[in-house]
C-alpha positions as CSV (number, residue, x, y, z in Angstrom):
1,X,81.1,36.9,-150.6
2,X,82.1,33.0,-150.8
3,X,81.5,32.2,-146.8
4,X,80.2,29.0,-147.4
5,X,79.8,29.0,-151.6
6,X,81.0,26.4,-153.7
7,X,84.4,27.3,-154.8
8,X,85.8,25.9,-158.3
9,X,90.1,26.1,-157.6
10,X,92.8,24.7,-159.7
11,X,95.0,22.4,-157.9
12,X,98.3,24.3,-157.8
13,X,96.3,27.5,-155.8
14,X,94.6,25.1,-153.7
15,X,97.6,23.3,-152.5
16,X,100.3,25.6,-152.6
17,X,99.1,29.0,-152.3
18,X,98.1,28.0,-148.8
19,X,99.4,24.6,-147.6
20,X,97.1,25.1,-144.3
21,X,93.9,25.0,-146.4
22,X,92.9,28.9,-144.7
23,X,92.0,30.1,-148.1
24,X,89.2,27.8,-148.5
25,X,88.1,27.5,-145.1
26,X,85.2,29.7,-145.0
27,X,83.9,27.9,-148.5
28,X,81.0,25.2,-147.8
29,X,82.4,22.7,-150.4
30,X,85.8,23.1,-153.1
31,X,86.0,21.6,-156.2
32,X,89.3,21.1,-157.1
33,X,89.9,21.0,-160.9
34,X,93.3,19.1,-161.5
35,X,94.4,16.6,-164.4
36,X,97.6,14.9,-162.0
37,X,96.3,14.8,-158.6
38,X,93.9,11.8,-157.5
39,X,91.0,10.8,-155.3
40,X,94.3,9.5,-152.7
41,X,96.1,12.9,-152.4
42,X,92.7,14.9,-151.9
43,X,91.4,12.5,-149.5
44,X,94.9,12.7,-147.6
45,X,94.5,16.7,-147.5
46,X,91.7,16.2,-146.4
47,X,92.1,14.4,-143.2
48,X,94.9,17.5,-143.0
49,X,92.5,20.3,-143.2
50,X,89.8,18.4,-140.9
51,X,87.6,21.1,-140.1
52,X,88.0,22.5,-143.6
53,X,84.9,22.1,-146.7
54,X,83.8,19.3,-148.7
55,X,86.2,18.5,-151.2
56,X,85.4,17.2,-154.9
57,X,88.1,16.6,-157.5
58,X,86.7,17.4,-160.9
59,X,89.4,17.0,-164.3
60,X,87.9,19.7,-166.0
61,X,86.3,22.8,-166.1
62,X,83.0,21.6,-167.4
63,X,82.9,18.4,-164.7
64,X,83.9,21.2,-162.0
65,X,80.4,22.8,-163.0
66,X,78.9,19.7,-163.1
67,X,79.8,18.8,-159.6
68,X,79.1,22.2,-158.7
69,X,75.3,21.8,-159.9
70,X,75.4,18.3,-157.9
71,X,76.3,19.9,-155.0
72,X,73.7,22.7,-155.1
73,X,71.1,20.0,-156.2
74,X,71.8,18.1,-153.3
75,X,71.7,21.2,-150.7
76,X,68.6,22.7,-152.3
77,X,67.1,18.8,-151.9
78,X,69.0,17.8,-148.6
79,X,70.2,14.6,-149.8
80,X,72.8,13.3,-152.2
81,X,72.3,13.6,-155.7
82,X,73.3,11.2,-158.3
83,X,76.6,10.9,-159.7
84,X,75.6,8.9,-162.8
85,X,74.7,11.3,-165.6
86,X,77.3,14.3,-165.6
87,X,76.2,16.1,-168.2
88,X,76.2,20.0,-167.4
89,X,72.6,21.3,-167.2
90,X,73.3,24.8,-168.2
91,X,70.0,26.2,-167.4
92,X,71.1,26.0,-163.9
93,X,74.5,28.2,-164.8
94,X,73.9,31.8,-164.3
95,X,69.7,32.4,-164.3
96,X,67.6,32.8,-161.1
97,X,68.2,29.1,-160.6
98,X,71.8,29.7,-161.1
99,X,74.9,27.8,-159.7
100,X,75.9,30.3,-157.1
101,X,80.0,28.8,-157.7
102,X,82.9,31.1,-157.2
103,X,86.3,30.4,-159.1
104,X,89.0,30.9,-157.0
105,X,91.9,31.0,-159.3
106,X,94.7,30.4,-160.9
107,X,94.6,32.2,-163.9
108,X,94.0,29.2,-166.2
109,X,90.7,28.3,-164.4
110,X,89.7,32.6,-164.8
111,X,90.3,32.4,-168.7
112,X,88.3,29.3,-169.0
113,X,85.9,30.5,-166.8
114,X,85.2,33.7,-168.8
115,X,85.0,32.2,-171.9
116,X,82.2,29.7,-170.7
117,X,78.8,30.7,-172.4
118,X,76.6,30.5,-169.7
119,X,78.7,32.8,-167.3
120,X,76.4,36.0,-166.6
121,X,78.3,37.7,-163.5
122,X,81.2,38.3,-162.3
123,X,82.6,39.6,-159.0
124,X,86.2,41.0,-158.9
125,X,87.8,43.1,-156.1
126,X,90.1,44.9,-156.7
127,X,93.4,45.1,-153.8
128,X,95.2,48.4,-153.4
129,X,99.0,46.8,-153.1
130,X,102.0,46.6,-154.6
131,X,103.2,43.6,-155.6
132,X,107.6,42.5,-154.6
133,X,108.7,42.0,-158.0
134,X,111.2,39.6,-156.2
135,X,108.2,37.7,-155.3
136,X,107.8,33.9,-157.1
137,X,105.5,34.5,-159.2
138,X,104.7,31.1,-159.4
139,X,102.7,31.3,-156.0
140,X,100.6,34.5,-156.8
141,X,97.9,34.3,-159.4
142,X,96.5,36.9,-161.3
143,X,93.3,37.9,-163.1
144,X,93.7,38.1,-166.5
145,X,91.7,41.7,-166.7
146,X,92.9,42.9,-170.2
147,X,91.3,39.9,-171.9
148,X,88.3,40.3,-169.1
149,X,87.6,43.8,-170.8
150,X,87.4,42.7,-174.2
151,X,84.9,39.5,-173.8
152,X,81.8,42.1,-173.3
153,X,80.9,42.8,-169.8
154,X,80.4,45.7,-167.9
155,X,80.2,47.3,-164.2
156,X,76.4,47.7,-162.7
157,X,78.3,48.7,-159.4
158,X,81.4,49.5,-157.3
159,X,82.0,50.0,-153.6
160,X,84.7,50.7,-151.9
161,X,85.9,49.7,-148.0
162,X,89.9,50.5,-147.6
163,X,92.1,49.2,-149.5
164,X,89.5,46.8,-151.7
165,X,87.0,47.6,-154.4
166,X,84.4,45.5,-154.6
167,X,82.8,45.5,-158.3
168,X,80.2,43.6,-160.1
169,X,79.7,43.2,-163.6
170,X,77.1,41.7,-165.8
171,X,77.7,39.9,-169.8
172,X,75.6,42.5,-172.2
173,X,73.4,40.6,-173.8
């Protein structure tokens, strides 16, 4: 579903989740939405993980879109778009023209996320697994799904292969 999207991902589940930058491999381009880390630190992962996406650093969640819109302006136009006005365009957020962008945790960047006006889908598998409780729960983000339920969105499908559910679901209007 995100082989070579634009991934929005908070800097403590793009860092230490997977120190080897395998979780964001597949992704075409990552923005990572921190406050502490800077251009330095993302540039030095970056020569890490060379054969890894392009990475953006945005400090919040509304630049993150903005840089996400950037980066789809400058695919859909094959060049490099401007960096001087970043003022979210939210026509472009979740209509046919849509940023196709894929949050990617933690939980934080999900609430904000949901809240945002302009979100119109969401895609949410579901995993089949049980958890150690012994587990640092500092390293393993979850989807806040009991506050998902109550903003006003509901399945238009479900499918199933093994363990994972794959479901889709749509803001009434």
């Amino acid at each position: 579903m995100t082989r070579d999207k634009i991934l929005i991902i908070g800097r403590k589940s793009f860092v230490e989740e997977d120190p080897t930058g395998e979780n964001v491999r597949h992704a075409r381009a990552c923005v990572v939405l921190s406050r502490k880390m800077d251009h330095d630190a993302l540039f030095a992962l970056k020569r890490r993980r060379a054969n890894g996406p392009e990475l953006r650093l945005a400090r919040s969640f509304e630049e993150a879109l903005c840089v996400a819109q950037e980066l789809r302006i400058a695919e859909s136009h094959d060049e490099k778009s401007s960096k001087r006005n970043r003022q979210f365009d939210s026509s472009l957020f979740g209509g046919e023209e849509g940023i196709d962008c894929w949050i990617a945790g933690g939980e934080g960047i999900y609430r904000e996320a949901l809240q945002h006006q302009n979100l119109r889908k969401v895609s949410l598998t579901f995993v089949d697994i049980t958890i150690d409780e012994n587990l640092n729960h500092n390293r393993v983000t979850f989807f806040p799904l009991d506050e998902f339920r109550q903003i006003g969105f509901e399945e238009v499908s479900r499918s199933v292969n093994g363990i994972c559910t794959f479901c889709l679901f749509e803001r009434r209007e």
